[in-house]
TORPA-4810 file (N, C-alpha, C, O; in nm, 3 decimals):
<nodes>
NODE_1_-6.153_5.793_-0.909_-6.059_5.799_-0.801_-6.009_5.941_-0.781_-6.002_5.996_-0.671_X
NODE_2_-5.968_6.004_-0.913_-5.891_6.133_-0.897_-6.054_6.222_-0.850_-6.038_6.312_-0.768_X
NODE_3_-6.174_6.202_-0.890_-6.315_6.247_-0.774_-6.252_6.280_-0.674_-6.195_6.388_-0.656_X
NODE_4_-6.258_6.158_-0.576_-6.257_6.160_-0.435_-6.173_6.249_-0.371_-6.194_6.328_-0.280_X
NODE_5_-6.032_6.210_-0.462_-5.907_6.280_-0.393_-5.962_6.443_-0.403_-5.936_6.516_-0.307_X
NODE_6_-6.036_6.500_-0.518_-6.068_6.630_-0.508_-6.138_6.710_-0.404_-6.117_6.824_-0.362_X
NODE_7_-6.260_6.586_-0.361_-6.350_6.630_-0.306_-6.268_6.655_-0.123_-6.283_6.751_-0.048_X
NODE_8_-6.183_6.525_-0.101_-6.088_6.566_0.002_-6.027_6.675_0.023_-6.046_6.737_0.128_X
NODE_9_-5.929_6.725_-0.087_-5.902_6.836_-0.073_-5.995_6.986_-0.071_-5.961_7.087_-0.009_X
NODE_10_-6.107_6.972_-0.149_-6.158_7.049_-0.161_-6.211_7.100_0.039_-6.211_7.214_0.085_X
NODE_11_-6.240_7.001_0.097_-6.299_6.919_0.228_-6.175_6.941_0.365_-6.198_6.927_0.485_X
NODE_12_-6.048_6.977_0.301_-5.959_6.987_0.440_-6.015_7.049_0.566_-6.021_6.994_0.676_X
NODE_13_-6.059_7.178_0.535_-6.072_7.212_0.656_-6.143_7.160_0.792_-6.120_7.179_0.912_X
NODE_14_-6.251_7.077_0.708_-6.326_6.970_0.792_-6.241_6.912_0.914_-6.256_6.913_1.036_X
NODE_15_-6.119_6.850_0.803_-6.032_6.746_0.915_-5.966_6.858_0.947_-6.070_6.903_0.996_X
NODE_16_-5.891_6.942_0.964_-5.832_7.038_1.049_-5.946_7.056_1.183_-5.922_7.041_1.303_X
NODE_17_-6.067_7.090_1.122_-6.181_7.121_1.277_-6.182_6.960_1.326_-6.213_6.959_1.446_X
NODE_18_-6.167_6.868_1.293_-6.175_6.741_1.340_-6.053_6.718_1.416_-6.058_6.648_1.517_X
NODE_19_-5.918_6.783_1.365_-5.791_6.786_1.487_-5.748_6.859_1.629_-5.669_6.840_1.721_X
NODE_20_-5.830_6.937_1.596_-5.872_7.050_1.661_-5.946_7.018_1.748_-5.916_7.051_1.863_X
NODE_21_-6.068_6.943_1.723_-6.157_6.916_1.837_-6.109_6.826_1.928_-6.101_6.829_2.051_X
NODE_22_-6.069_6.720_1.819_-5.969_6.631_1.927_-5.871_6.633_2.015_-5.860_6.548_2.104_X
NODE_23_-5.777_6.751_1.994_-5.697_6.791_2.016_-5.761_6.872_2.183_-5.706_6.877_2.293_X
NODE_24_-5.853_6.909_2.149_-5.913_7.028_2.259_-5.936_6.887_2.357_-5.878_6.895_2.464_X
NODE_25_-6.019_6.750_2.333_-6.076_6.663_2.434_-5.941_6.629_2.463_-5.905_6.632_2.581_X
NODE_26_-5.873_6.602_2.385_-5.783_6.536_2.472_-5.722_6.595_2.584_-5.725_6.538_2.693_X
NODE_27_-5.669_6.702_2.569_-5.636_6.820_2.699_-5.711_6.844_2.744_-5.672_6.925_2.829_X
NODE_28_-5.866_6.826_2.756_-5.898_6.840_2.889_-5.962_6.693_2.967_-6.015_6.669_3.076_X
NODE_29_-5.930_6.629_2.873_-5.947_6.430_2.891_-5.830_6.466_3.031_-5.858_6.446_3.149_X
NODE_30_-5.686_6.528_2.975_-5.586_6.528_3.058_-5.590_6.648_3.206_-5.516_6.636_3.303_X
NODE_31_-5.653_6.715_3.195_-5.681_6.776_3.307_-5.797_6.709_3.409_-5.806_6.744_3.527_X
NODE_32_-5.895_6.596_3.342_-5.978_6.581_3.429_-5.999_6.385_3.397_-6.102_6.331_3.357_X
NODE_33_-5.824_6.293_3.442_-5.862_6.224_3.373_-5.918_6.057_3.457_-5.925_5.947_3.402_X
NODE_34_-5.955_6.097_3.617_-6.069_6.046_3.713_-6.208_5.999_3.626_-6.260_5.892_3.594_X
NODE_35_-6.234_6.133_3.608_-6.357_6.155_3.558_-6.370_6.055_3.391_-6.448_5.971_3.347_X
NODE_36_-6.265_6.112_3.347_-6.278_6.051_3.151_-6.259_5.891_3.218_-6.353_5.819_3.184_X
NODE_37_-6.164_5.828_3.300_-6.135_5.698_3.343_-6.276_5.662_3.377_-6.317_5.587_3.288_X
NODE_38_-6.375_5.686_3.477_-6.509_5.614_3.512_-6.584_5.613_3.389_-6.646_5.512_3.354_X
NODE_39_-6.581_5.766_3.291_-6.663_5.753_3.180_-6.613_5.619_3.097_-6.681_5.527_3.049_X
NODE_40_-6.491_5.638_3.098_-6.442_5.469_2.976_-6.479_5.351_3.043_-6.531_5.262_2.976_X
NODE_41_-6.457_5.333_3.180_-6.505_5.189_3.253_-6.655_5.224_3.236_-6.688_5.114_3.191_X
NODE_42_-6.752_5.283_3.238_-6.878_5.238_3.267_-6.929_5.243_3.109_-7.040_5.203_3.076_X
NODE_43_-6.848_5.289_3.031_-6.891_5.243_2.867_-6.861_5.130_2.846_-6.939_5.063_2.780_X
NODE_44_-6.707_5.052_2.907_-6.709_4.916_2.882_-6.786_4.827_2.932_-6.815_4.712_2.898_X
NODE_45_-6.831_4.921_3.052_-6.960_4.790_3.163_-7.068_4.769_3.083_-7.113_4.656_3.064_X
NODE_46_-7.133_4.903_3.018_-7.250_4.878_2.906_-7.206_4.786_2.782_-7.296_4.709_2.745_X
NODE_47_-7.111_4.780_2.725_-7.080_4.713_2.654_-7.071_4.515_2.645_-7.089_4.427_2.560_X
NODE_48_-7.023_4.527_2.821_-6.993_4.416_2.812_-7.140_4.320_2.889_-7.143_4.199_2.907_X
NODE_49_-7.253_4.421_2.924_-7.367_4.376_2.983_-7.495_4.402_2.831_-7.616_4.394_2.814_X
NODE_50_-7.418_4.423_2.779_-7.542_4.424_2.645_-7.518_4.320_2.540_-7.601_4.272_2.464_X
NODE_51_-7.402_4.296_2.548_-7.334_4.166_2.492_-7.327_4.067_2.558_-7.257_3.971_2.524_X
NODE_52_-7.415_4.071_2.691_-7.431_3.941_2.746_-7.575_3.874_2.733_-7.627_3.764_2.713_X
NODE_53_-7.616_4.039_2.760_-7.823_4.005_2.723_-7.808_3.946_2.590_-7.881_3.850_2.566_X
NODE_54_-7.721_3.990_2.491_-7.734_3.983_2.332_-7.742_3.758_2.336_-7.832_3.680_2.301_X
NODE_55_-7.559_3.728_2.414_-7.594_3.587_2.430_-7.688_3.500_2.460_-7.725_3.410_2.385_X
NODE_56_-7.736_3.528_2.588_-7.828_3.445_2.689_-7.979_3.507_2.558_-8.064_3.418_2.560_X
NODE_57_-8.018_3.614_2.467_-8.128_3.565_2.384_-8.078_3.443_2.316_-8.148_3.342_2.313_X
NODE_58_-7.934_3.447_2.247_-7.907_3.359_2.131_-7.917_3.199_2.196_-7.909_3.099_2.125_X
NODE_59_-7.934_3.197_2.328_-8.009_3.023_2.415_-8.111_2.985_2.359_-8.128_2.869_2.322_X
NODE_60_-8.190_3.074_2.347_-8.316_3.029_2.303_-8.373_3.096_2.181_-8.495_3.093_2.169_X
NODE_61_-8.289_3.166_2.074_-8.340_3.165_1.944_-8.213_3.075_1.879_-8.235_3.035_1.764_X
NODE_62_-8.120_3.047_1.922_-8.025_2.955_1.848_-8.085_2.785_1.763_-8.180_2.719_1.807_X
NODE_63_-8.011_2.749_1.651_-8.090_2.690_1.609_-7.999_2.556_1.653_-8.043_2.444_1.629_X
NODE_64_-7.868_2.575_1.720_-7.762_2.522_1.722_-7.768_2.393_1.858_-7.832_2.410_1.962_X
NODE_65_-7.705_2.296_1.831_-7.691_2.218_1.998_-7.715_2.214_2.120_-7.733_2.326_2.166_X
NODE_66_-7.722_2.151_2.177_-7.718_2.188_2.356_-7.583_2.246_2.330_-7.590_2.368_2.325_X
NODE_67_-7.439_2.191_2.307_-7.333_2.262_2.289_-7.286_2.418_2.308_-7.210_2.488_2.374_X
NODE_68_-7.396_2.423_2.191_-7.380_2.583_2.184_-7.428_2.672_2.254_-7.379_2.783_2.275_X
NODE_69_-7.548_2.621_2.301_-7.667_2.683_2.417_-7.580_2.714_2.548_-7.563_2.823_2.603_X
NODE_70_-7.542_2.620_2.573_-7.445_2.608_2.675_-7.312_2.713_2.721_-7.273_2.771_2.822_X
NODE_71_-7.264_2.694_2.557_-7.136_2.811_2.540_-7.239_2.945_2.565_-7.223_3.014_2.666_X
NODE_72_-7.327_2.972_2.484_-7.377_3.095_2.494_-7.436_3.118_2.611_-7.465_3.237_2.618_X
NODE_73_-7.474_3.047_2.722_-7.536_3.071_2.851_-7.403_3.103_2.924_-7.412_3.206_2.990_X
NODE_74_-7.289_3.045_2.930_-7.163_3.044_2.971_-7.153_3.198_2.958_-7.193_3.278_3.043_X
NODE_75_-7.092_3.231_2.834_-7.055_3.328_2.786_-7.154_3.474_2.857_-7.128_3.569_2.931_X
NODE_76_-7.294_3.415_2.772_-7.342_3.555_2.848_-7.373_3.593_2.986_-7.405_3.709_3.012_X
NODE_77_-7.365_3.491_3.088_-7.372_3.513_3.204_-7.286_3.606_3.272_-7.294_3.700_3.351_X
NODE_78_-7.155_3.509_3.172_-7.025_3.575_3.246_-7.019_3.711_3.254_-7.015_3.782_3.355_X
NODE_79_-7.016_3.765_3.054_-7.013_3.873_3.014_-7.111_4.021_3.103_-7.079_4.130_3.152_X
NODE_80_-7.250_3.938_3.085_-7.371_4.019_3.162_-7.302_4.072_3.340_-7.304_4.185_3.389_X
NODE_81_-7.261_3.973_3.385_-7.218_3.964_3.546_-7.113_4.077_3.515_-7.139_4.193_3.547_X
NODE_82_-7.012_4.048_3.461_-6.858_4.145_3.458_-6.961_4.321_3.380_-6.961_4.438_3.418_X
NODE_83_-6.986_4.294_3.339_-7.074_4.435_3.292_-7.143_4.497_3.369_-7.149_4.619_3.355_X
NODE_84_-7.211_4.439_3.464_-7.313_4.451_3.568_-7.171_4.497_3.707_-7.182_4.600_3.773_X
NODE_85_-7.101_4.440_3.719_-6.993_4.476_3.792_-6.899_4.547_3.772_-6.818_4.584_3.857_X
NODE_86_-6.901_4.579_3.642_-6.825_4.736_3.598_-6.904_4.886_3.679_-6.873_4.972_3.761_X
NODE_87_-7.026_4.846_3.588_-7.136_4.960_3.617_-7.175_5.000_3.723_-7.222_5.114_3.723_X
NODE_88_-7.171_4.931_3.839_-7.216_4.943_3.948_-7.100_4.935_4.074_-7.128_4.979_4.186_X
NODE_89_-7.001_4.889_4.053_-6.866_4.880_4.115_-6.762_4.925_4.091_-6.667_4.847_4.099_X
NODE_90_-6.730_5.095_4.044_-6.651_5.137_3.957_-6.503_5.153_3.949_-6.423_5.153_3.856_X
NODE_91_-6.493_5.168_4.106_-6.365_5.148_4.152_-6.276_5.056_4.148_-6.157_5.057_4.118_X
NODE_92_-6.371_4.948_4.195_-6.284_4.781_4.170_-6.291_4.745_4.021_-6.219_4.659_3.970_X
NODE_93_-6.384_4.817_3.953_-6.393_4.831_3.781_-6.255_4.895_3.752_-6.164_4.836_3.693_X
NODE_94_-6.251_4.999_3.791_-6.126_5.054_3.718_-5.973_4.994_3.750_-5.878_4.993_3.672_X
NODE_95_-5.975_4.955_3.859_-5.871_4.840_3.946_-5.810_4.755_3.839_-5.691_4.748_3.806_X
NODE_96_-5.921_4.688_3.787_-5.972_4.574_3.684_-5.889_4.635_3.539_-5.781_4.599_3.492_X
NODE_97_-5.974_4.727_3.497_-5.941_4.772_3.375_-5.808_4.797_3.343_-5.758_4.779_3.232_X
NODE_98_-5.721_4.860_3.495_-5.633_4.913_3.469_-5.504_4.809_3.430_-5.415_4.817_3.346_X
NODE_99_-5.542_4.698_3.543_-5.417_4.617_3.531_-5.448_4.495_3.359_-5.365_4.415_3.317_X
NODE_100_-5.575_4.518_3.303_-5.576_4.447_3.182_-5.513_4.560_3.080_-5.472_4.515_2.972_X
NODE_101_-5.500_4.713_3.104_-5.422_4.792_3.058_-5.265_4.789_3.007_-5.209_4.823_2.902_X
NODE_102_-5.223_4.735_3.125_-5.132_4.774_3.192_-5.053_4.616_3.119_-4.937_4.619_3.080_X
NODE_103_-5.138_4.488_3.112_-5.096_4.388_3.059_-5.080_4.409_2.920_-4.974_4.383_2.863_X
NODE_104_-5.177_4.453_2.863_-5.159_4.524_2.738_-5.067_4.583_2.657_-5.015_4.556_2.549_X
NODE_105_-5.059_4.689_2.755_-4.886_4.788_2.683_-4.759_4.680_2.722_-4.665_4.700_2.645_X
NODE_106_-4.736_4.583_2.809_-4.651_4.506_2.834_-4.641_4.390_2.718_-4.524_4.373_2.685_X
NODE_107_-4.709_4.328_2.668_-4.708_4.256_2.584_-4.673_4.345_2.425_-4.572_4.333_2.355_X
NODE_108_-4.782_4.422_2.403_-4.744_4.510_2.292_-4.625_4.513_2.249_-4.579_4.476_2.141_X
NODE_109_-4.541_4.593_2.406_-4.388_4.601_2.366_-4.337_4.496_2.362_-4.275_4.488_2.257_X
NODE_110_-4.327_4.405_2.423_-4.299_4.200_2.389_-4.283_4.235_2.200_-4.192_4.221_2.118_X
NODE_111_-4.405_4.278_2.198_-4.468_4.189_2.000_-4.331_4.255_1.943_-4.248_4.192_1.878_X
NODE_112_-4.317_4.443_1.990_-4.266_4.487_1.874_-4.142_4.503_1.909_-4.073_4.585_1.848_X
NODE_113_-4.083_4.421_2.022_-3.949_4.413_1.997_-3.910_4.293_1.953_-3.795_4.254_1.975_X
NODE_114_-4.009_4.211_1.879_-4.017_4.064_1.844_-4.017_4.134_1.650_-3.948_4.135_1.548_X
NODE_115_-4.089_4.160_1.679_-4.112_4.233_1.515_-3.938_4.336_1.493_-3.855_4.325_1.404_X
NODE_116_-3.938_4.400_1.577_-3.805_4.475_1.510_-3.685_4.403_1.521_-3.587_4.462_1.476_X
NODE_117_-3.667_4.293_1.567_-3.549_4.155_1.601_-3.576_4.148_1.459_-3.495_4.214_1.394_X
NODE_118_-3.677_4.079_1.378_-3.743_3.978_1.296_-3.701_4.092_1.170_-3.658_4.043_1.065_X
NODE_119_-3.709_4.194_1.177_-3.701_4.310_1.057_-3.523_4.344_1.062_-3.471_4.380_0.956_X
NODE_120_-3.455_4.333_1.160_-3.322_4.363_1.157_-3.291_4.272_1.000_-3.353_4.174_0.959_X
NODE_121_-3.166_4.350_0.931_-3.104_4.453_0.964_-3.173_4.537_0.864_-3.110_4.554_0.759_X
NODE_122_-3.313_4.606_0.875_-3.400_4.691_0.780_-3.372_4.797_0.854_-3.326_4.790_0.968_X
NODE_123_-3.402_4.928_0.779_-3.356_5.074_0.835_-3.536_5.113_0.916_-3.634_5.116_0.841_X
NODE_124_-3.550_5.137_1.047_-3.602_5.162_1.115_-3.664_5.040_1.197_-3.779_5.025_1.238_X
NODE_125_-3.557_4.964_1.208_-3.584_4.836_1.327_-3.579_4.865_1.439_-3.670_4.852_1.521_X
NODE_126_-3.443_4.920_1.462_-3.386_4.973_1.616_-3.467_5.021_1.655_-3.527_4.979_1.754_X
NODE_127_-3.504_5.147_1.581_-3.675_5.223_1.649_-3.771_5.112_1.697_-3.833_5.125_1.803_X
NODE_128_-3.779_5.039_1.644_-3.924_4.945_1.676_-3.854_4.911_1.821_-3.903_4.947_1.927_X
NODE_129_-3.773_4.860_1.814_-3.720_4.753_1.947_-3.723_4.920_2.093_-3.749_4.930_2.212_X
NODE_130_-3.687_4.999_2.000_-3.641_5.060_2.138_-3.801_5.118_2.201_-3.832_5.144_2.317_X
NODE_131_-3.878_5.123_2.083_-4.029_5.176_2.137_-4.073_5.042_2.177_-4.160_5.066_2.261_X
NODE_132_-4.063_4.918_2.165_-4.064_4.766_2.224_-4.042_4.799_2.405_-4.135_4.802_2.486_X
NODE_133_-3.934_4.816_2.428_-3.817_4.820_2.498_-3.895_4.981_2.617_-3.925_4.952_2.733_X
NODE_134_-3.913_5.102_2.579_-4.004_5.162_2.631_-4.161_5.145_2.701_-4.207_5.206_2.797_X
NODE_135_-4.211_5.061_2.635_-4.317_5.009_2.614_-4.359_4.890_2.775_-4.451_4.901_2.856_X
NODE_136_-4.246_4.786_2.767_-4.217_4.697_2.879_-4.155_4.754_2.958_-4.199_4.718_3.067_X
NODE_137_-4.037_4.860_2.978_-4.069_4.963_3.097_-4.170_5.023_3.161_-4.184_5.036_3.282_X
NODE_138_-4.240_5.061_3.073_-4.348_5.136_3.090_-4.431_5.068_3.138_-4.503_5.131_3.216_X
NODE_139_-4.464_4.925_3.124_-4.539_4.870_3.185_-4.499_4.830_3.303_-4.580_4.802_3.391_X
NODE_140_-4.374_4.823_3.320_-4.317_4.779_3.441_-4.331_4.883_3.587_-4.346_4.849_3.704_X
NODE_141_-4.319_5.019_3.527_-4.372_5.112_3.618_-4.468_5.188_3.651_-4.461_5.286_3.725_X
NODE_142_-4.589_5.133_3.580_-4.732_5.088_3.613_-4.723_5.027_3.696_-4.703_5.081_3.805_X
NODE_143_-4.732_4.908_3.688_-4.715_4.794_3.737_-4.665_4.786_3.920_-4.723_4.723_4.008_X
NODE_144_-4.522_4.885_3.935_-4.489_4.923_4.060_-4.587_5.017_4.125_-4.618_4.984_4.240_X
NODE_145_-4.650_5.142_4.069_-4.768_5.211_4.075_-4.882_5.158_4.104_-4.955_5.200_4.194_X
NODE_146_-4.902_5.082_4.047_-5.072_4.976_4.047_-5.100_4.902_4.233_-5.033_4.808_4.277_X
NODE_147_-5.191_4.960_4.298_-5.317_5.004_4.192_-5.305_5.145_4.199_-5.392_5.174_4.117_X
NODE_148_-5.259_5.255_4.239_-5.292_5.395_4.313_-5.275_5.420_4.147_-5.391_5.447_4.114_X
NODE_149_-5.222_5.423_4.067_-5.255_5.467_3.913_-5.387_5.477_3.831_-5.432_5.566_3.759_X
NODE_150_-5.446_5.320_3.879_-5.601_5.276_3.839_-5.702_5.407_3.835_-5.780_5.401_3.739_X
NODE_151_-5.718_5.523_3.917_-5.811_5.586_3.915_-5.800_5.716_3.799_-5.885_5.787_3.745_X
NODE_152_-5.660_5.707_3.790_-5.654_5.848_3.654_-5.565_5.761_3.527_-5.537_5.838_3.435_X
NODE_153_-5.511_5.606_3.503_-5.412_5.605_3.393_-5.512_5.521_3.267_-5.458_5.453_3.179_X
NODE_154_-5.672_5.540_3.279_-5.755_5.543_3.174_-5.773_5.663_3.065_-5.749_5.687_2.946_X
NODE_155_-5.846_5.740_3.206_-5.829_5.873_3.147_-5.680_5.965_3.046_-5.680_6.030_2.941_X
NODE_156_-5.592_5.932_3.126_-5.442_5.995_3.077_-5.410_5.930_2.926_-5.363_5.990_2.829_X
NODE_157_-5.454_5.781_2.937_-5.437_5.683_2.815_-5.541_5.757_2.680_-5.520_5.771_2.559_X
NODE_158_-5.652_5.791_2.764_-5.715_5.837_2.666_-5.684_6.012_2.587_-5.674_6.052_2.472_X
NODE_159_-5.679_6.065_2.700_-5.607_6.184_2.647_-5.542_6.200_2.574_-5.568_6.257_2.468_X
NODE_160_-5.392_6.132_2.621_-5.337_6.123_2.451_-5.339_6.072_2.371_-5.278_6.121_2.276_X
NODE_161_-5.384_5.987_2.358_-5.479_5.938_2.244_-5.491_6.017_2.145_-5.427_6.020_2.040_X
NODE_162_-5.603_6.105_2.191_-5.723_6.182_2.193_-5.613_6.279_2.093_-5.611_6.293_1.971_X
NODE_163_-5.516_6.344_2.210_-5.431_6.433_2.122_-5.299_6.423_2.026_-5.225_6.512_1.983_X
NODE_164_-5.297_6.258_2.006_-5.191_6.219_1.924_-5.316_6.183_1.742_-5.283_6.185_1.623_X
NODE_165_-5.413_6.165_1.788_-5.514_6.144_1.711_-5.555_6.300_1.579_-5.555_6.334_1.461_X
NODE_166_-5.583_6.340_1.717_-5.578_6.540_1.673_-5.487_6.542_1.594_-5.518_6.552_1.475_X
NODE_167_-5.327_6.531_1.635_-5.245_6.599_1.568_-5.175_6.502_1.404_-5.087_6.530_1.323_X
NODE_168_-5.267_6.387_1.418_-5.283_6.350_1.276_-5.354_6.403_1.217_-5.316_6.467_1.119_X
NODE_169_-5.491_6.396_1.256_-5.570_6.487_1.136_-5.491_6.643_1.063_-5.459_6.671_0.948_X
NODE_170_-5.480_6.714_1.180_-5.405_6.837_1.162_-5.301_6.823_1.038_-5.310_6.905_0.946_X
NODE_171_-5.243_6.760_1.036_-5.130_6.720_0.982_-5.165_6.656_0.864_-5.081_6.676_0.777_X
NODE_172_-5.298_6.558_0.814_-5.349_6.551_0.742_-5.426_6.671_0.637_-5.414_6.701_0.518_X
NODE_173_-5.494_6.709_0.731_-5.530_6.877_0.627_-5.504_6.957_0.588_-5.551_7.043_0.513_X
NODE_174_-5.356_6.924_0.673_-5.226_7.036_0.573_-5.161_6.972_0.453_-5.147_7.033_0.347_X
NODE_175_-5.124_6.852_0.471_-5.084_6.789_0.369_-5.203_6.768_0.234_-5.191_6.730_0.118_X
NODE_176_-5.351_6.826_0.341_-5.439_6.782_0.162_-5.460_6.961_0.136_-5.522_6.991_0.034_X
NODE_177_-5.428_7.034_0.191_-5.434_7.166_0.153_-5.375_7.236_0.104_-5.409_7.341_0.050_X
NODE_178_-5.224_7.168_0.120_-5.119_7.158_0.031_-5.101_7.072_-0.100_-5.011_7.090_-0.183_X
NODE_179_-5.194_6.982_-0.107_-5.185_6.882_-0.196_-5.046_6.762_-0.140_-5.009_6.681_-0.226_X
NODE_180_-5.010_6.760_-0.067_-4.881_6.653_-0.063_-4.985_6.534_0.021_-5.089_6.566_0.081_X
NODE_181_-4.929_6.387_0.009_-5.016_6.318_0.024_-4.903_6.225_0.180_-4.795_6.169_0.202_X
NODE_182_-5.039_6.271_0.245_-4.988_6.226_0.398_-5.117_6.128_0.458_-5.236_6.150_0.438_X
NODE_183_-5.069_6.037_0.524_-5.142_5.917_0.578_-5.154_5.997_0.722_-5.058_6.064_0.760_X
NODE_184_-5.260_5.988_0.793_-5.322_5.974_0.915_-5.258_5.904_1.005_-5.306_5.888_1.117_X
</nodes>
């Protein structure tokens, strides 16, 4: 065990160039984030049309029921069709994507102001509820935005990401270059 931890430290600078890089996509994820938005919808369209071909084989190598044949013809049709209509329809793709986004961060904040209720009276609850509480705003003014948001709030999502991601690693390779032991 005490190996590994060496070879990490020995290894920081790696993840520093790994925060760094990230750090770099993400800012320019955020200067150009039209473009990063079609790139993420037409990766999910491949995704969700290769996982449909993947079903509609499992019809006829399955060893399973009509039941299952069925589910899996179901399934991959659907899947294949919505993939096939990502890829080729990108706009009404991203339309799509955005408001299952957008449902997303709304619920999220639901969970974790459900979780920081449930943790009261522990010391860093309030935080949870109020990033809860941000969270269902935030979706709420999407939401007033939507759809004219749809064409750049993939991209933007991903950006920072991208650069909240970065600035863990960063922060990681200082803490292993320092030796102090910091989580990602």
């Amino acid at each position: 065990m005490g190996n590994s931890e060496n070879n990490l430290q020995e290894n920081w600078g790696w993840f520093l160039a790994l925060g760094i890089v990230l750090m770099i996509g993400g800012a320019s994820a955020l200067f150009a984030p039209f473009l990063v938005s079609l790139a993420i919808e037409y990766v999910v369209g491949i995704v969700f049309a290769v996982g449909g071909v993947v079903m509609l084989v499992q019809v006829f190598t399955t060893k399973d029921g009509w039941n299952a044949r069925l589910i899996y013809s179901i399934l991959g049709g659907f899947n294949l069709f919505a993939g096939l209509m990502l890829m080729f329809r990108p706009l009404e793709g991203l339309v799509a994507l955005t408001l299952v986004l957008i449902v997303a961060i709304f619920v999220n904040g639901l969970v974790r102001i459900a979780v920081g209720v449930m943790a009261r009276p522990d010391e860093g609850s309030g935080w949870v509820i109020f990033v809860g509480c941000v969270s269902v705003l935030a979706s709420g003014y999407l939401l007033a935005m939507y759809p004219e948001v749809s064409v750049m709030l993939l991209g933007i999502v991903a950006g920072v990401s991208l650069i909240g991601e970065g600035a863990g690693y960063i922060r990681f390779a200082y803490g292993l270059k320092n030796g102090v032991s910091v989580a990602v």
